[in-house]
C-alpha positions as CSV (number, residue, x, y, z in Angstrom):
1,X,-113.9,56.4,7.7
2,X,-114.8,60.1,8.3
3,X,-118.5,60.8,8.4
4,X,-118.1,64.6,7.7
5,X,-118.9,65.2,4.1
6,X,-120.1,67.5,1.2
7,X,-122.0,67.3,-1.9
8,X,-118.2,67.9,-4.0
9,X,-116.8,65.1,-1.9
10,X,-120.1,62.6,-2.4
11,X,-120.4,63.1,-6.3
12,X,-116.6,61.8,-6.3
13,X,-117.1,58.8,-3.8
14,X,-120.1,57.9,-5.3
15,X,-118.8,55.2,-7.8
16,X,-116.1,54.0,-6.1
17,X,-117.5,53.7,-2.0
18,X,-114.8,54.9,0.6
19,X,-111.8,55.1,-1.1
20,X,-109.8,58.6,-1.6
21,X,-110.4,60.6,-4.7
22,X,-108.9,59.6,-7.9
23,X,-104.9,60.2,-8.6
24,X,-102.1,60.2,-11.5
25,X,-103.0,57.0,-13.7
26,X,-100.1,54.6,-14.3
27,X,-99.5,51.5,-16.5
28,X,-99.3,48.2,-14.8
29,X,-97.6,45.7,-16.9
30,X,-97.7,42.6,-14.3
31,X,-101.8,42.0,-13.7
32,X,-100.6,40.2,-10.6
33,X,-99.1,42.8,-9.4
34,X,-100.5,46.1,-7.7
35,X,-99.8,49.1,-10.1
36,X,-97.8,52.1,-8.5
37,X,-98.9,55.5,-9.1
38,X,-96.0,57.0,-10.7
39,X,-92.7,54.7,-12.4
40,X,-90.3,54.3,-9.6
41,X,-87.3,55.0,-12.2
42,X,-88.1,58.6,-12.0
43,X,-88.2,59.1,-8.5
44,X,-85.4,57.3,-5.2
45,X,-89.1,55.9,-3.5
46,X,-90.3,52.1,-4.2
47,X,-93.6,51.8,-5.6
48,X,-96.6,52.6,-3.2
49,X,-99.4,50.1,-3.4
50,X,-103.0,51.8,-3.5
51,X,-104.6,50.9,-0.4
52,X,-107.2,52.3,1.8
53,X,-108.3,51.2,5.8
54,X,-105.4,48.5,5.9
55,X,-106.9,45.2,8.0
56,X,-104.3,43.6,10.6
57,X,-101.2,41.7,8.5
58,X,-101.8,37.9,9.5
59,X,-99.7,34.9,8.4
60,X,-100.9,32.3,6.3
61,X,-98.5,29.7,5.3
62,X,-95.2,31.1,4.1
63,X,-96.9,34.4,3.2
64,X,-98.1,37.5,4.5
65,X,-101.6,38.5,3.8
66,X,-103.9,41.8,4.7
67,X,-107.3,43.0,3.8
68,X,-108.3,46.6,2.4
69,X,-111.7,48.6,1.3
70,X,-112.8,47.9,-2.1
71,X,-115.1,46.6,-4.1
72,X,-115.7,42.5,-2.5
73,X,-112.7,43.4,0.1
74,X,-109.3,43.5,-1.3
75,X,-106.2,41.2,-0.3
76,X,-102.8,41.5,-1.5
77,X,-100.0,39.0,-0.7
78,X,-96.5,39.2,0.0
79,X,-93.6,36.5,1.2
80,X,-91.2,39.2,3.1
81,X,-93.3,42.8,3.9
82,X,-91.6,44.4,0.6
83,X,-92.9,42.8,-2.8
84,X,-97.0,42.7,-2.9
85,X,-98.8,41.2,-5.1
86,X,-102.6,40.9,-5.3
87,X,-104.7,38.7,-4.0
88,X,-108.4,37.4,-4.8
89,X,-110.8,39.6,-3.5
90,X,-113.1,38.0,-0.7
91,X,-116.3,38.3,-2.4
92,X,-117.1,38.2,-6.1
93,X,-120.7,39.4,-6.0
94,X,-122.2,41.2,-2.4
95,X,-124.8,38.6,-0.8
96,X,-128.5,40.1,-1.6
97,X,-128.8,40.1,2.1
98,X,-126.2,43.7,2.1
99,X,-129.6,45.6,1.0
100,X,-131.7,44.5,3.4
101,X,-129.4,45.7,5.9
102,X,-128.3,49.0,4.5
103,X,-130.5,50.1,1.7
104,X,-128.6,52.0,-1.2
105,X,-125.2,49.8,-0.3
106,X,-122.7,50.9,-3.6
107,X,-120.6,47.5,-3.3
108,X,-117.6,48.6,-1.7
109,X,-116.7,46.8,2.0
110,X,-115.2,48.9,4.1
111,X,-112.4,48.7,6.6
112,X,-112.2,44.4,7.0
113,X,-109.8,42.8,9.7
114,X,-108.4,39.6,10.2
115,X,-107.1,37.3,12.8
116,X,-106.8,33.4,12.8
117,X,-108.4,31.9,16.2
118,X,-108.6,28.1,16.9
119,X,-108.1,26.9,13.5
120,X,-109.7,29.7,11.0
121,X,-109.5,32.7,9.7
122,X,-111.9,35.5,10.9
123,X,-112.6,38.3,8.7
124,X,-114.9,41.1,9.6
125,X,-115.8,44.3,7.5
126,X,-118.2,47.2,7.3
127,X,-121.2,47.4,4.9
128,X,-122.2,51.3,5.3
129,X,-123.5,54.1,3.1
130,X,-121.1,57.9,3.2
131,X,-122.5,60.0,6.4
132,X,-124.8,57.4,7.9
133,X,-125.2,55.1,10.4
134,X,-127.0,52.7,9.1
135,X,-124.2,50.1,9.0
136,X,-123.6,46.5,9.6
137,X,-120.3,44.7,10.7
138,X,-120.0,41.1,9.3
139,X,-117.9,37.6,9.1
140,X,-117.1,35.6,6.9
141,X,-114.6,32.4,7.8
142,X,-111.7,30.0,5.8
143,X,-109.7,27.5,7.1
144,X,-107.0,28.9,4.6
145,X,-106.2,32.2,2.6
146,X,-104.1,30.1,-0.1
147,X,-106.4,30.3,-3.1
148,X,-104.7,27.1,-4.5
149,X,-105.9,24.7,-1.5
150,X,-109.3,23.6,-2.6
151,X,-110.1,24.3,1.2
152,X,-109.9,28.2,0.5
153,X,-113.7,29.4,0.8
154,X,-115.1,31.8,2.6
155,X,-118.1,31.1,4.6
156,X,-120.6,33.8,5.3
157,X,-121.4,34.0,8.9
158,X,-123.7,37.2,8.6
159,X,-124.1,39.9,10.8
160,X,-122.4,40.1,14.0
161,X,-123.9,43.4,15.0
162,X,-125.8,46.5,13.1
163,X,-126.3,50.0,14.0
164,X,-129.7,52.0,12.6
165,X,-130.6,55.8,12.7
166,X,-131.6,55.7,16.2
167,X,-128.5,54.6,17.7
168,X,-126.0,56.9,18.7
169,X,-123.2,54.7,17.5
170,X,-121.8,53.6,14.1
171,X,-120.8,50.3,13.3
172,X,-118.1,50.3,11.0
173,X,-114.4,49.8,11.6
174,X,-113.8,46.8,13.7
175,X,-110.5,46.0,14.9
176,X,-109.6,42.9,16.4
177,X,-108.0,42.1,19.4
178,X,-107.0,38.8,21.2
179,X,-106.1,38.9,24.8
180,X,-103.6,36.5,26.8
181,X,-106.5,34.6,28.5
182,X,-107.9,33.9,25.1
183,X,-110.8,36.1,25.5
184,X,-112.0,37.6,21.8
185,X,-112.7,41.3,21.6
186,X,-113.5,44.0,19.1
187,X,-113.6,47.6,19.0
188,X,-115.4,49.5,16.2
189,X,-117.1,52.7,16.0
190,X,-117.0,56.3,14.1
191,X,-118.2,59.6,15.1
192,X,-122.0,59.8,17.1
193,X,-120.8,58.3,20.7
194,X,-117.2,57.2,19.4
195,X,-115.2,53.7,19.5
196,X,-116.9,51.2,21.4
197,X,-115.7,47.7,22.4
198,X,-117.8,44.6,23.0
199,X,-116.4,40.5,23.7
200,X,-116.9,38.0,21.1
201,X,-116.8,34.3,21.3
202,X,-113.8,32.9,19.4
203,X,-115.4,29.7,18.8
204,X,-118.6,31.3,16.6
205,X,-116.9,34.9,16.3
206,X,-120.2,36.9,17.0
207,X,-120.8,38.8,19.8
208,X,-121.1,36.9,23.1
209,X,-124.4,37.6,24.1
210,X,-127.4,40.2,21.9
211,X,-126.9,42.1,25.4
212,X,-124.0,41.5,26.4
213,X,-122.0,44.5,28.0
214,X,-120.6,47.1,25.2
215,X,-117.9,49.8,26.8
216,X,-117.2,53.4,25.4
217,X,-113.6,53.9,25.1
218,X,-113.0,56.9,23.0
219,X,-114.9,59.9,21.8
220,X,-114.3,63.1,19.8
221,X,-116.1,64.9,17.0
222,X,-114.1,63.2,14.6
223,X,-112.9,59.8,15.3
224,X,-113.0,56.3,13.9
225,X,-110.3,53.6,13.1
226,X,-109.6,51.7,16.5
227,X,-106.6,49.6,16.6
228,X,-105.5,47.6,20.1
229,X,-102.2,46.2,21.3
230,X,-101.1,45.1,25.1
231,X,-97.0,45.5,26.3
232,X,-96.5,44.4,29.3
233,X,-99.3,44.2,32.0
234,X,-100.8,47.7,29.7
235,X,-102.8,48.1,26.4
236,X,-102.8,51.0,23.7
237,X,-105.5,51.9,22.3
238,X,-105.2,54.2,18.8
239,X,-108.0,56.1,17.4
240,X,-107.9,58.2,14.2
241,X,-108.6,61.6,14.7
242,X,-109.9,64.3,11.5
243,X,-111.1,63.7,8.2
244,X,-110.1,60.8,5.8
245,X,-110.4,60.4,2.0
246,X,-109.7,64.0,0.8
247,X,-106.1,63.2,-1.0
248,X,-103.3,65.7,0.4
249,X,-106.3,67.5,2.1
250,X,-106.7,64.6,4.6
251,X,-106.7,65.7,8.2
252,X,-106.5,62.3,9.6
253,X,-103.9,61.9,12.2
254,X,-103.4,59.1,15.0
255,X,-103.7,59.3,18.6
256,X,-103.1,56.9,21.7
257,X,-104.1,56.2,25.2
258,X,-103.2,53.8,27.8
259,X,-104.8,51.4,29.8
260,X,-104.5,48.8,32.8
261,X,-107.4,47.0,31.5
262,X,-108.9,46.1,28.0
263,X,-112.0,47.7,28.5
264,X,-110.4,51.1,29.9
265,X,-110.3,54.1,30.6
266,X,-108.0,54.9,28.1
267,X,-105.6,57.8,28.8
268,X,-103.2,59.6,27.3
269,X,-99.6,61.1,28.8
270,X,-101.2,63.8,30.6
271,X,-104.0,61.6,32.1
272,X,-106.9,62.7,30.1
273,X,-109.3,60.1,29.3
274,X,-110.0,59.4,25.7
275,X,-113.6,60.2,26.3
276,X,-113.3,63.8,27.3
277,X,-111.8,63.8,24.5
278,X,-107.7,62.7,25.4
279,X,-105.0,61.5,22.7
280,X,-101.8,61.6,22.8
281,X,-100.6,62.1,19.1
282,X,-98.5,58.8,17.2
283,X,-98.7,59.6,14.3
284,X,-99.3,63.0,12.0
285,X,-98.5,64.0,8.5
286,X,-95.4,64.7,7.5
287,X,-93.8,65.1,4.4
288,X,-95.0,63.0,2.0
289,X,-96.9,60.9,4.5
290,X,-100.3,63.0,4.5
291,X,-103.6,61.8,7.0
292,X,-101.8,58.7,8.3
293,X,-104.6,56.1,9.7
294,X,-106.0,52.5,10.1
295,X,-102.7,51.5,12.7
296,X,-102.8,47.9,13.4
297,X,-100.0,46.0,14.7
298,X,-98.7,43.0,13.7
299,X,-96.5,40.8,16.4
300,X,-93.6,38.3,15.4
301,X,-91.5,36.6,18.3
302,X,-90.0,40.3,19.8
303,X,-90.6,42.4,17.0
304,X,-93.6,44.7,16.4
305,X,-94.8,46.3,13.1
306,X,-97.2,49.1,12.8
307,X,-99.0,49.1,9.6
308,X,-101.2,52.4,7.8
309,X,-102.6,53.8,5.1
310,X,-101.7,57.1,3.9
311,X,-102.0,60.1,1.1
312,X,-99.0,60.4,-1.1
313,X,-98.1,64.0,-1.2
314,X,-95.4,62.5,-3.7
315,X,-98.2,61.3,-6.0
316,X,-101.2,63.1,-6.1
317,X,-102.6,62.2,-2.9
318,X,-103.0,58.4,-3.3
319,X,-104.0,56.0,-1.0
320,X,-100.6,54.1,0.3
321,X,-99.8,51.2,2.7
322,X,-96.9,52.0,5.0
323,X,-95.2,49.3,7.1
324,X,-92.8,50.8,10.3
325,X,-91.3,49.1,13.5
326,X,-93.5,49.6,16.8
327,X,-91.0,50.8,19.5
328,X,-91.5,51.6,23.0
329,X,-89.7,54.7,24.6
330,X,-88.7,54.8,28.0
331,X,-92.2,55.5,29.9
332,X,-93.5,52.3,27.9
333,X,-95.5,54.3,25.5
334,X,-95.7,52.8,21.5
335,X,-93.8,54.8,18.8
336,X,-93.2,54.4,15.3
337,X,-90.1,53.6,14.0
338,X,-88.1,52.9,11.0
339,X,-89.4,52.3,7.7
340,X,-90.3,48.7,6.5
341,X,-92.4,49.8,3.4
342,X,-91.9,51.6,1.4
């Protein structure tokens, strides 16, 4: 989530948290299903679903499940990658404990990810104010995310780590990562320092120790949205460069770097580290896909998908989800491939 802003952009986020700015209404006559922005009779394109910072697509069951911004964290559902419907959202009223960790919290979560470790599903999200880095990233934990097993409740774990106004980093964004040798990681961060990455425990999902070592992986004056995936004995880090939220004027785009070890340094083809500021571009607008962001991967057997969000240039700038193959070219760097949704 960008934290450039302006009092024009503010007065339009100011009811509805981090999500882009409103778009063309539309009638939704299934409630269970999430309303497109324009009737797909009238154009050759699917519906889009409205979706903003995408969390990692896990499996739960039969189904396909991933988390979004909004108010309570949003979840939508979906038994092949093509028909979504909507799912509860994780909260139905914000713990009174939100305020005492960021005063003047609106009720919208940002940016939650998922991942099931050792039994349970961990979700963590952002609890933030526009522009300000007073932030907290937090868990909550299920067994299940079938909201007919009687099983399905979400624990609150709390906090596993805060930023305040005298750090130079921003704790919003996390992304989840699980190595090979089982060890837990997550990277968060936006603008100040840039992305950061520290080691959780997958048994508690917190941090592994209050000091425990936190590595700098990427920086640039605009940058937020980490995502992490390993092929082969290397892994890819992606970082969202520019300015999200601003409909068709979005400037987000999302670039790469490469690594022989999880905590880096991350560079991109021509051997710049990320820090200086390096990134290989994977992603930029084109056509109707404006400001793409938010890449997380999702990994089945041999096949690799690359989920985003982007503004419809199609329909007024909404917030989309977009589903693509992950390929890897010839030098064994990621690229995004055909078109899975829409």
């Amino acid at each position: 989530m960008s934290a450039c802003w302006n009092s024009a952009l503010l007065a339009l986020l100011a009811l509805s948290g981090k999500p882009a700015p409103a778009v063309a209404q539309t009638t939704n006559t299934n409630p269970g299903v999430i309303a497109s922005v324009a009737d797909p009779a009238q154009t050759n394109f699917p519906p889009r679903l409205r979706v903003h910072d995408p969390s990692i697509i896990v499996l739960s069951g039969n189904e396909y499940w991933f988390f979004s911004t909004g108010s309570g964290v949003l979840s939508r559902r979906s038994s092949d990658l093509q028909h979504w419907t909507a799912g509860p959202p994780v909260f139905k009223e914000d713990p009174k404990w939100f305020q005492d960790f960021v005063p003047g919290h609106r009720g919208h979560l940002w940016a939650p990810d998922v991942m099931f470790v050792d039994g349970r599903y961990l979700l963590y999200y952002s609890i933030s104010t526009w522009g300000k880095n007073t932030s907290a990233i937090a868990l909550v934990t299920s067994p299940t995310l079938d909201p007919a097993d009687p099983k399905s409740v979400w624990k609150d774990e709390g906090v596993v780590i805060r930023s305040v106004a005298t750090n130079n980093y921003n704790c919003i964004d996390p992304a989840l990562f699980r190595d090979r040798d089982g060890k837990l990681w997550m990277d968060f961060g936006s603008y100040w320092s840039g992305l950061k990455l520290i080691e959780l425990d997958p048994k508690a999902g917190k941090r592994i120790a209050p000091d425990s070592p936190m590595y700098s992986l990427a920086w640039n004056n605009s940058i937020e949205a980490a995502g992490m995936v390993r092929h082969g004995d290397d892994y890819f880090l992606f970082v969202n460069w520019g300015q999200c939220c601003r409909g068709v004027n979005s400037t987000y785009e999302i670039r790469m770097g490469r690594s022989s070890k999880v905590t880096g340094p991350y560079l991109d083809r021509d051997g710049k580290d990320l820090m200086q500021p390096g990134g290989s571009v994977f992603l930029q607008s084109s056509g109707r896909f404006i400001g793409p962001g938010h890449a997380s991967v999702l990994v089945e057997g041999d096949k690799s998908y690359v989920s985003i969000h982007y503004y419809d240039g199609e329909r007024g700038g909404a917030q989309s989800l977009a589903i693509r193959a992950l390929e890897w070219d010839e030098s064994g760097w990621p690229r995004a491939g055909r078109f899975i949704f829409p």
